[in-house]
N, C-alpha and C positions, 0 to 999 in steps of 0.2 A: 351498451357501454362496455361488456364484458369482450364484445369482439372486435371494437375500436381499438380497446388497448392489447388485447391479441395480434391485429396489425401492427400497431404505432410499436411496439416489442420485437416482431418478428422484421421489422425494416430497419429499426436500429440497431441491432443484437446484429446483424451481419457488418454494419459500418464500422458497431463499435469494435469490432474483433477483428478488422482489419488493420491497419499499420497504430501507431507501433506494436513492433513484437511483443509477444508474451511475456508477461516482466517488467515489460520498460517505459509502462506508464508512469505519470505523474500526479502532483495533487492538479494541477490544469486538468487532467482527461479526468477527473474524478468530477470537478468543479462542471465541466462541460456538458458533461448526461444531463444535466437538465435543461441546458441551450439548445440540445439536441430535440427533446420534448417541446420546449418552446415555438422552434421553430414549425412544428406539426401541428401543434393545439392553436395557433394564432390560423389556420385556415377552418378553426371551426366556430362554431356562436355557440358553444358551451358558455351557459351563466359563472358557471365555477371553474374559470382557467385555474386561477393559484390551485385548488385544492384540488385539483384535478391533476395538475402536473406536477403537486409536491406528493402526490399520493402515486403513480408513475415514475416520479422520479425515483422515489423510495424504494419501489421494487424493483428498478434496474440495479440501481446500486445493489440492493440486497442479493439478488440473484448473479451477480457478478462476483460476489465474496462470495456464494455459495460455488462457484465454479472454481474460482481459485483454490478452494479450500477441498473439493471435490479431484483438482487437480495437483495439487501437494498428495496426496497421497498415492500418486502414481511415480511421483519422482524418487531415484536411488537416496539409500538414506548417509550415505558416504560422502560428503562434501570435505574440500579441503580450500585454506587461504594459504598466505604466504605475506612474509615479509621477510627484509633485507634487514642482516645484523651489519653489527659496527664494522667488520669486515668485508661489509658489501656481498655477501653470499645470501642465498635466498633458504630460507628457513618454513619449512610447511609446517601446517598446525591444522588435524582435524577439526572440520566445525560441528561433525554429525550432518544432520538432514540439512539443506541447505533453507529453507523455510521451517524451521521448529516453531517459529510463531504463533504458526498458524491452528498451533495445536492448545487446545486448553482453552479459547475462547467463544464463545458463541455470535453466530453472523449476524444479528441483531446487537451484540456489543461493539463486533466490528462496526458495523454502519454508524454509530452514533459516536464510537471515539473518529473515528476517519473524519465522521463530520466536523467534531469538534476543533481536532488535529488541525484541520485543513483549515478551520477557520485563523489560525496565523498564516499571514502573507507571507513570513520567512520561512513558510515550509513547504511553498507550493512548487517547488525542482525536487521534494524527494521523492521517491519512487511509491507507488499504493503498496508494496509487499513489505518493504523497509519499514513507512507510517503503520502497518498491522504490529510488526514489532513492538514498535511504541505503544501503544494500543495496550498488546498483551501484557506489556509489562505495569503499564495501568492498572488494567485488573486484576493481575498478581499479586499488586502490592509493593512493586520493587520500591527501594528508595529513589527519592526525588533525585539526587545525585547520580545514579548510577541511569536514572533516564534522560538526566540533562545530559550526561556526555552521551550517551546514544545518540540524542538528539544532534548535539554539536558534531560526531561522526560522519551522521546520514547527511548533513548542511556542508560539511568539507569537501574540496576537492582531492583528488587521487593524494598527491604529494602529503598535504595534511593527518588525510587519513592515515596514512604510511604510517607516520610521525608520531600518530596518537598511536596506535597499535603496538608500537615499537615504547611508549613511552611507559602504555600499562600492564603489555609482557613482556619486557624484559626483564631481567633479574639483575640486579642493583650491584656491582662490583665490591667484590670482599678484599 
């Protein structure tokens, strides 16, 4: 058993780390890993497919937040955004690290808010590094408020986002 899933890991951990690039997944490739699994365990006469593949699926996922998480830590810790004041000039604003999320949560809480996360349909175009955000701020504690507008950020398109950014740093005309 132990070298089945040794295989069925080592075949898919090369697919799944091919396109898209790094980053630019979504809740879809999150949701997939298991269609992925599926598609292997149906050529076998295992009695226990479900629990077989929820228990492989688990550890793809898991091991995939471990890598990410493995892999924030090699990134520079200097990020910067930008937006456009009333003037149309472009305004930078440090972010720090550009995944701080990732920090303060354990991969076992990742997997289970992601799950969670993902189980709304309205959330399945936002990116898995974005959803860890949400995630952390779950476990944090933040206010519900200050995660629903995350939320509504990550679900905006470019123009929106602008808009929101612009609406909650700005500084208010005296």
């Amino acid at each position: 058993m132990r070298s089945l899933l040794f295989l069925l890991l080592l075949a898919h951990s090369h697919s799944f780390a091919q396109e898209p690039e790094y980053g630019q997944r979504n809740g879809y490739h999150w949701k997939n890993i298991g269609s992925w699994i599926v598609e292997n365990i149906q050529r076998t006469t295992t009695l226990e497919k479900k629990s077989w593949t929820e228990a492989v699926t688990g550890e793809l996922k898991l091991q995939f937040i471990i890598g990410m998480m493995e892999l924030s830590t090699r990134i520079p810790t200097e990020n910067f955004d930008r937006y456009q004041d009333e003037k149309g000039r472009w305004q930078y604003f440090e972010t720090s690290h550009p995944y701080p999320h990732l920090f303060g949560t354990t991969p076992d809480q990742v997997l289970k808010g992601l799950d969670r996360f993902y189980g709304d349909y309205r959330n399945m175009n936002i990116l898995i590094l974005d959803a860890v955000h949400i995630v952390q701020m779950e476990v944090k504690g933040q206010s519900q408020e200050d995660i629903d507008w995350q939320i509504r950020y990550y679900r905006a398109d470019t123009d929106t986002r602008r808009q929101m950014i612009r609406d909650k740093y700005s500084k208010p005309k005296k």
